[in-house]
Backbone bond lengths (Angstrom), bond angles and torsions (degrees), N, CA, C in turn:
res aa  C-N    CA-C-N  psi(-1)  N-CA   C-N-CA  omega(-1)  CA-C   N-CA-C  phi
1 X - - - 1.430 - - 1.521 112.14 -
2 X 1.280 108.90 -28.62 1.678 98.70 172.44 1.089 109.57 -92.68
3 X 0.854 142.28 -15.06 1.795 130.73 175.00 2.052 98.59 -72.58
4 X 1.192 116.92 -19.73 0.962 117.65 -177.29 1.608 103.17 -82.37
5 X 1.347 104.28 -45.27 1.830 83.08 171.00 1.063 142.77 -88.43
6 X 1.447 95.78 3.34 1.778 112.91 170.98 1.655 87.20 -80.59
7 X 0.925 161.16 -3.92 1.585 146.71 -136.10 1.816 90.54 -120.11
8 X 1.968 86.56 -43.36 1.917 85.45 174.62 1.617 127.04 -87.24
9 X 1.364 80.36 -7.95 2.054 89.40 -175.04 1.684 92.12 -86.25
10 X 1.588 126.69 -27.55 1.608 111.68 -170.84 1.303 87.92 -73.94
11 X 1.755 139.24 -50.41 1.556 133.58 -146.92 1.519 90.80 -72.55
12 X 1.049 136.55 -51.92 1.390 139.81 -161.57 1.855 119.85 -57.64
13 X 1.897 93.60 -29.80 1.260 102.71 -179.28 1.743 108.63 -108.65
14 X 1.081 107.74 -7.32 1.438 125.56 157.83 2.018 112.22 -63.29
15 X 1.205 103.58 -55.29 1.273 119.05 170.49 1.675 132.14 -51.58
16 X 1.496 102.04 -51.29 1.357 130.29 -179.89 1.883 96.02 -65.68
17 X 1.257 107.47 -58.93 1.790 107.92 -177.14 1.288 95.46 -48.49
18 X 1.807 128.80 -57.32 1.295 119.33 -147.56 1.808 98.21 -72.92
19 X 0.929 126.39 -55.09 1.341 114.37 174.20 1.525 121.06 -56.90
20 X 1.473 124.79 -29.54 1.352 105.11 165.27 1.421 130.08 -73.38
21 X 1.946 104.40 -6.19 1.651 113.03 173.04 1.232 91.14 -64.51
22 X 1.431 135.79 -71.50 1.574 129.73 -147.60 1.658 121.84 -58.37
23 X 1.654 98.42 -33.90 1.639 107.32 159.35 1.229 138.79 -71.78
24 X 1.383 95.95 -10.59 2.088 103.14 -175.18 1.792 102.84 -59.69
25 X 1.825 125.48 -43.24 1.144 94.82 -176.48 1.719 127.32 -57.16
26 X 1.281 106.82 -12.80 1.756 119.97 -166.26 1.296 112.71 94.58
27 X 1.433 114.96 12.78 2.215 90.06 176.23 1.644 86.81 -133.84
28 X 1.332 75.65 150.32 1.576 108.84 -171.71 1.673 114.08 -39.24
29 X 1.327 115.10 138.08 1.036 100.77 169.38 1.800 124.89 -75.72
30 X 1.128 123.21 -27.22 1.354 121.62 166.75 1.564 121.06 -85.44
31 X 1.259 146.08 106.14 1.759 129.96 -174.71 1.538 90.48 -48.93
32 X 1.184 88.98 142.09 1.572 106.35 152.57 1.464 127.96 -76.48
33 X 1.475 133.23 138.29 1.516 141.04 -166.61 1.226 93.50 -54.96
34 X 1.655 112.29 136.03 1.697 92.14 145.40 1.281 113.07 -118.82
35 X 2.007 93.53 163.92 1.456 117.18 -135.15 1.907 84.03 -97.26
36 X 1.422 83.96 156.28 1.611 104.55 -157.11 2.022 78.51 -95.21
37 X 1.390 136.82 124.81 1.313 147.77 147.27 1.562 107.14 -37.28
38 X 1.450 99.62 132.06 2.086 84.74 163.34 1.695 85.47 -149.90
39 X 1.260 107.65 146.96 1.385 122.27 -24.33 1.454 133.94 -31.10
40 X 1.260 160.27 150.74 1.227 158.67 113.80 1.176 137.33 -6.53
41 X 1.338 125.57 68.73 1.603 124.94 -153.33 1.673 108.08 -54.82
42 X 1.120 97.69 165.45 1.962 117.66 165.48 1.744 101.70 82.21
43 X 1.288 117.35 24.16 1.518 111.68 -166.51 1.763 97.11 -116.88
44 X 1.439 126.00 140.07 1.465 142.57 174.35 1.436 118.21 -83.25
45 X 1.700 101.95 -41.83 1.726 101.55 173.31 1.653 116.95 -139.66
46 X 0.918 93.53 156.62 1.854 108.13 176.93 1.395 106.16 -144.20
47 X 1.565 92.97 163.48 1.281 117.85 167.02 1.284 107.05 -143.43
48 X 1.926 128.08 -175.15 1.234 126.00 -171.71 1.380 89.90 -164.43
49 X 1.166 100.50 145.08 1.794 111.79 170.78 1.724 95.39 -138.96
50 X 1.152 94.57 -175.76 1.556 113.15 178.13 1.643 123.41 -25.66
51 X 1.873 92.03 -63.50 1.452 108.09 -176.92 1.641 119.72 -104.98
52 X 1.219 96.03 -28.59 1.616 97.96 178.56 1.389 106.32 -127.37
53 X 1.760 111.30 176.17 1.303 135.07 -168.15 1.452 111.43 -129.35
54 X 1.046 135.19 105.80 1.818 136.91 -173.68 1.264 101.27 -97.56
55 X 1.697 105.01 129.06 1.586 99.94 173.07 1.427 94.15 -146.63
56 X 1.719 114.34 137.07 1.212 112.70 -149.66 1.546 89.93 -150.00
57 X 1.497 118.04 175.95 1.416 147.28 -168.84 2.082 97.15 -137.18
58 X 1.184 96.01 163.39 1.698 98.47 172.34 1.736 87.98 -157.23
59 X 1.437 115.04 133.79 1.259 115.52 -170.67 1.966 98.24 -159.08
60 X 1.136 101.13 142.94 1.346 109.60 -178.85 1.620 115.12 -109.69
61 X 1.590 103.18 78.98 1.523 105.25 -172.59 1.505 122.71 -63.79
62 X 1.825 111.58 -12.86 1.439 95.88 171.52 1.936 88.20 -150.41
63 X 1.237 94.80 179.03 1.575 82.59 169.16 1.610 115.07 -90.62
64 X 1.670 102.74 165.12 1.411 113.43 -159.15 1.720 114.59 50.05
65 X 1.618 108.90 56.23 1.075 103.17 173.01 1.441 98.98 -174.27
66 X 1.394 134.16 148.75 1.126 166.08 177.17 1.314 142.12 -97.17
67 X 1.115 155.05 99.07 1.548 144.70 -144.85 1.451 99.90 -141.43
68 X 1.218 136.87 127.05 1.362 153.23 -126.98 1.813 97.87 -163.93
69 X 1.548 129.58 66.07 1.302 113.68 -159.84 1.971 86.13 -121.34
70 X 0.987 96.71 158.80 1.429 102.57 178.75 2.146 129.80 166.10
71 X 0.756 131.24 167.88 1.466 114.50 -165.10 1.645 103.91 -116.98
72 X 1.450 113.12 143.91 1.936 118.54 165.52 1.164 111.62 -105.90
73 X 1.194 111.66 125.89 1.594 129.02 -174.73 2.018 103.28 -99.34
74 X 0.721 83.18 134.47 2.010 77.79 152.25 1.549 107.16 -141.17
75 X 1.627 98.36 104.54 1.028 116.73 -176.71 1.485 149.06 -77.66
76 X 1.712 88.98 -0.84 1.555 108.76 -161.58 1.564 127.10 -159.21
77 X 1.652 94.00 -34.70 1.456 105.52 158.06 1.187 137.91 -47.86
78 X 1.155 149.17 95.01 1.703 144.99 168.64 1.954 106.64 -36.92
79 X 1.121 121.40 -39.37 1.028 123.47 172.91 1.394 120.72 -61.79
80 X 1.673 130.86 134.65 1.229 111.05 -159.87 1.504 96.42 -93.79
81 X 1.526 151.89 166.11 1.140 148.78 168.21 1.225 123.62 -106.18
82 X 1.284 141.71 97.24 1.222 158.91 -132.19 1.997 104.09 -116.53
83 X 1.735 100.46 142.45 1.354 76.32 156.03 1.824 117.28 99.25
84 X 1.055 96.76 -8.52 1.750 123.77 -134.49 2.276 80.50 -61.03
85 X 0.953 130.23 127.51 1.519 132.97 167.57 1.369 132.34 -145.24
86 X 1.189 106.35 137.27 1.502 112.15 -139.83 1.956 107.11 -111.99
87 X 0.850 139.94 125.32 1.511 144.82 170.54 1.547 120.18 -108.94
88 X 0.957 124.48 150.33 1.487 121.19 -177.48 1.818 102.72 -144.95
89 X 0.993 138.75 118.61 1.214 139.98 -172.20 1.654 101.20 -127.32
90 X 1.101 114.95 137.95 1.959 141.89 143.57 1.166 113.71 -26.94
91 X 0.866 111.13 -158.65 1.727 120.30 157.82 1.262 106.63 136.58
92 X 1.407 111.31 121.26 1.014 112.67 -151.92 1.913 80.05 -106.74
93 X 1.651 100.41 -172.97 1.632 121.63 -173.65 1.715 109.47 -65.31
94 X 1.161 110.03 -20.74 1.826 107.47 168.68 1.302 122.41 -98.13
95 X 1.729 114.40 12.95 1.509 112.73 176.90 1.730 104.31 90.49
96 X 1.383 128.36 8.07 1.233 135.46 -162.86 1.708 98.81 -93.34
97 X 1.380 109.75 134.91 1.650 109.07 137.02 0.694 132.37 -85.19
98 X 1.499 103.80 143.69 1.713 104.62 -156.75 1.498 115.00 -132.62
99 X 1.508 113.44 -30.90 1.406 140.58 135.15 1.348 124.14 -126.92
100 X 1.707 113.30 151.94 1.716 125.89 162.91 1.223 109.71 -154.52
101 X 1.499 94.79 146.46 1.353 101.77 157.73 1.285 118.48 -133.69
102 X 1.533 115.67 178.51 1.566 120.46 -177.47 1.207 137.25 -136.86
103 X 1.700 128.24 149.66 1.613 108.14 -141.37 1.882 74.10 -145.09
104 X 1.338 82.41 164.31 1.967 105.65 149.32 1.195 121.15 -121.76
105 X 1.134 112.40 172.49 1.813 108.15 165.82 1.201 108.97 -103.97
106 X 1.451 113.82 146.76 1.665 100.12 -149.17 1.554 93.92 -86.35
107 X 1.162 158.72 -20.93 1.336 135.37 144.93 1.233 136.46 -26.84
108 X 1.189 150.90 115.53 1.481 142.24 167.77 1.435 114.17 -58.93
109 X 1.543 125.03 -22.50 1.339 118.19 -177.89 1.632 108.34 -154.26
110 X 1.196 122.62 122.00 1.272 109.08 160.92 1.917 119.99 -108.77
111 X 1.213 83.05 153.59 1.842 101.22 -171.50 1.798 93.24 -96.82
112 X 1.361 109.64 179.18 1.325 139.60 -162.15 1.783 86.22 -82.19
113 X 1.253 122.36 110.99 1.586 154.00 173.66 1.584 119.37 59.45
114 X 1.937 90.73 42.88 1.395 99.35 178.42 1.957 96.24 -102.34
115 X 1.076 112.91 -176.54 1.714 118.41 -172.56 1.467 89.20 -162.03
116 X 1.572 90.33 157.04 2.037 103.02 172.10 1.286 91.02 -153.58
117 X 1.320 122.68 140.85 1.651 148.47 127.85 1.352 97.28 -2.74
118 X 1.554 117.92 142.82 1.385 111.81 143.35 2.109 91.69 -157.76
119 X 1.436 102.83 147.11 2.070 100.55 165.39 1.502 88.72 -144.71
120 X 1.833 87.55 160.05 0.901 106.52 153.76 1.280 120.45 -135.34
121 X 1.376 113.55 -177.07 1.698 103.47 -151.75 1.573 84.57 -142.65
122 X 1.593 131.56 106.78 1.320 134.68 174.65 1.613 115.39 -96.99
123 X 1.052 115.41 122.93 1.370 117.57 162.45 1.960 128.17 -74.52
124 X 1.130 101.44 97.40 1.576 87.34 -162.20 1.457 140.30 -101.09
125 X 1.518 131.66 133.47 1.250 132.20 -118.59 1.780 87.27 -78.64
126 X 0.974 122.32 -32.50 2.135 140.96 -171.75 1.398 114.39 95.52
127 X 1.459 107.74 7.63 1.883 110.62 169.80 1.962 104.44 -110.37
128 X 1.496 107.12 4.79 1.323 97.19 162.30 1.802 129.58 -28.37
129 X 1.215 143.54 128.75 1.107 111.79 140.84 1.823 143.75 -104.89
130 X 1.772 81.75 -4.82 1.331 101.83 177.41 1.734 111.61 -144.38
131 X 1.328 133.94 -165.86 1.039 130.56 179.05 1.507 105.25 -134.58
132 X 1.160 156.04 128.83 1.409 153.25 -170.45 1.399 99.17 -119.11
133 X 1.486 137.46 137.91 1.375 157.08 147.94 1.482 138.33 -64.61
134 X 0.926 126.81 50.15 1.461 134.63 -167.37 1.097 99.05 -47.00
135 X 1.834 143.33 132.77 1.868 131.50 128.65 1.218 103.86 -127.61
136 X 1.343 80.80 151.32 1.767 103.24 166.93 1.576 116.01 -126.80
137 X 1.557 98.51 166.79 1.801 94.87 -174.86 1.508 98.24 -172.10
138 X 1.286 115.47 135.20 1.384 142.86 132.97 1.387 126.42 -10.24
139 X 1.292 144.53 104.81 1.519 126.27 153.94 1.120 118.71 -144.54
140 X 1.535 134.13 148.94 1.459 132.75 -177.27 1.400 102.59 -88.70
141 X 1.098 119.68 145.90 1.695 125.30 173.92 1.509 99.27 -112.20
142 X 0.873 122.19 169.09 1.520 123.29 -143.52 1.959 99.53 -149.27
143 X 1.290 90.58 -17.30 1.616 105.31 178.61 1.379 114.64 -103.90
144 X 1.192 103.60 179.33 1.499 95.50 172.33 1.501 120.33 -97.39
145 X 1.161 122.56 -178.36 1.455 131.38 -134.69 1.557 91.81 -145.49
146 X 2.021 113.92 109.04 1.606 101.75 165.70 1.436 116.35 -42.09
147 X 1.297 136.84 -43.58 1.516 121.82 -157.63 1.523 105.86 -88.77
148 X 2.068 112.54 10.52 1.322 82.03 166.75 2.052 121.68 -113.79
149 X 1.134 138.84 122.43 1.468 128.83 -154.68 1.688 90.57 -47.90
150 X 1.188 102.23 -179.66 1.117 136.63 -168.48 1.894 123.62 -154.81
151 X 1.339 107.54 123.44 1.863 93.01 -159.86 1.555 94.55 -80.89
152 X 1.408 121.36 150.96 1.320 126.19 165.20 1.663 119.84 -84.65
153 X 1.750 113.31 10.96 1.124 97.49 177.15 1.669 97.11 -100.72
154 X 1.570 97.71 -177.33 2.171 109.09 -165.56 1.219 88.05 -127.13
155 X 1.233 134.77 8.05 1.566 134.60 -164.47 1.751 109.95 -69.29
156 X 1.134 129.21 164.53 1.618 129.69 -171.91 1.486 94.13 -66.72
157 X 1.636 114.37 121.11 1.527 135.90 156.92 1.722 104.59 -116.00
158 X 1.697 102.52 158.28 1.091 85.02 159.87 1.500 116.27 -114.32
159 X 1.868 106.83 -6.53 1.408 124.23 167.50 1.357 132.72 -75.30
160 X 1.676 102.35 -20.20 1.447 118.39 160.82 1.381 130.00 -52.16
161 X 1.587 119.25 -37.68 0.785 122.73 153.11 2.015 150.91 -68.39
162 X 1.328 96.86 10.41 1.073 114.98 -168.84 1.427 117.13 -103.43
163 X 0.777 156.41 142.38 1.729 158.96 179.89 1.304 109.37 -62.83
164 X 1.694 90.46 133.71 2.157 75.39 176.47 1.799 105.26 -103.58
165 X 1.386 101.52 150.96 1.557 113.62 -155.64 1.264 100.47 -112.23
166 X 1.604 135.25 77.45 0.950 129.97 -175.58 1.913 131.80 -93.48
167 X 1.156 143.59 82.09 1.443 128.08 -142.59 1.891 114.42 -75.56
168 X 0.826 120.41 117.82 1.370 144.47 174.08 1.774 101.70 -57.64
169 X 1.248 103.46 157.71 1.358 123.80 141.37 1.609 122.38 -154.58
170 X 1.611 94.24 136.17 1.814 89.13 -166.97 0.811 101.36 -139.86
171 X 1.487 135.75 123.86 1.354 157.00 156.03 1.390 135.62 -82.60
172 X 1.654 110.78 149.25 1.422 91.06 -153.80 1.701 85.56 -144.28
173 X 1.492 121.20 171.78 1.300 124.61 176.75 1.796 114.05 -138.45
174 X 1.152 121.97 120.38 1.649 132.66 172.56 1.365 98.51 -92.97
175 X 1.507 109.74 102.26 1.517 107.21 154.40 1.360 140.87 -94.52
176 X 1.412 105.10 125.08 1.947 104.73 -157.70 1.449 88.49 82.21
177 X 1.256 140.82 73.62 1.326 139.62 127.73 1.182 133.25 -28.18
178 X 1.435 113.67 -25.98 1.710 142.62 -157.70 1.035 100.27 -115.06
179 X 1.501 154.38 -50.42 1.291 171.04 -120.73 1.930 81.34 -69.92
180 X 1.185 94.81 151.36 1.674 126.58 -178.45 1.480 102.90 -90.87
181 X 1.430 106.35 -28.67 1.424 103.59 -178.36 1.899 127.89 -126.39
182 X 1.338 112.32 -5.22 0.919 127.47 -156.33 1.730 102.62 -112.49
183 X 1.201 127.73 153.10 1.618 118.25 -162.14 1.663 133.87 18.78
184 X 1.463 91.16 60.15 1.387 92.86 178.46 1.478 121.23 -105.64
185 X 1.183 132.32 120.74 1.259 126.84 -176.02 1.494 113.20 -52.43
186 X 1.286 99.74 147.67 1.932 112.02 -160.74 1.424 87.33 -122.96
């Protein structure tokens, strides 16, 4: 039995050296994440809905063409927002589309003060007069839902007790996405 605990006192102090070799220079052995800023610097316009935060650029990298690049944050929601899809429409002076195109955010899901990339790249017809913003998105509600009943008895369940998980979709529209004056971050 003692050769057996000398066997754990050598691994233990065998162990302790090898991890204090990797720390002697002083930096961590794992990098630390880095933390995404929010607001999101270098951005001209935003908007905000419920679950997420759009903050975007509009830039005309060649002519007859449109570039719509910018990042979605969800900044606050516990709910993660899923789904995240992006539209960009023309529009010309009679309410017409005239060009669109269509993007995702390259995340499939964001959590509570995560963000993703998303562009789009419009080809444009030259009778535009404005640019309109279509998104859509995903979310679980965690509450309950008027359209779903609810039993009035309190009696022993074991499903009663459980959350109802219902998934949403909610869409939203930025008109004049582009506008010089209109959703500009302050």
């Amino acid at each position: 039995m003692k050769w057996m605990r000398g066997i754990r006192t050598g691994l233990l102090l065998l162990l302790g050296m090898g991890l204090s070799a990797c720390a002697a220079d002083g930096t961590p052995l794992f990098p630390a994440a880095a933390s995404t800023p929010y607001p999101p610097p270098g951005f001209t316009h935003m908007v905000e809905s419920s679950h997420v935060a759009l903050y975007w650029n509009c830039s005309r990298p060649e002519p007859g063409a449109l570039q719509l690049a910018g990042v979605a944050v969800n900044p606050w929601s516990d709910q993660p927002v899923r789904f995240l899809e992006f539209t960009l429409v023309g529009v010309d002076t009679r309410e017409r589309t005239v060009s669109e195109a269509k993007a995702e955010a390259r995340d499939f899901m964001l959590r509570t003060r995560e963000s993703s990339p998303f562009q789009l790249d419009l080809r444009t017809a030259g009778s535009e007069a404005r640019f309109d913003l279509y998104y859509q998105y995903q979310f679980q509600d965690r509450g309950h839902s008027p359209w779903v009943a609810e039993a009035a008895w309190d009696g022993p369940s074991v499903l009663a007790d459980q959350p109802i998980l219902l998934a949403w979709t909610t869409g939203f529209m930025v008109r004049d996405a582009c506008s010089e004056s209109q959703h500009r971050v302050r």
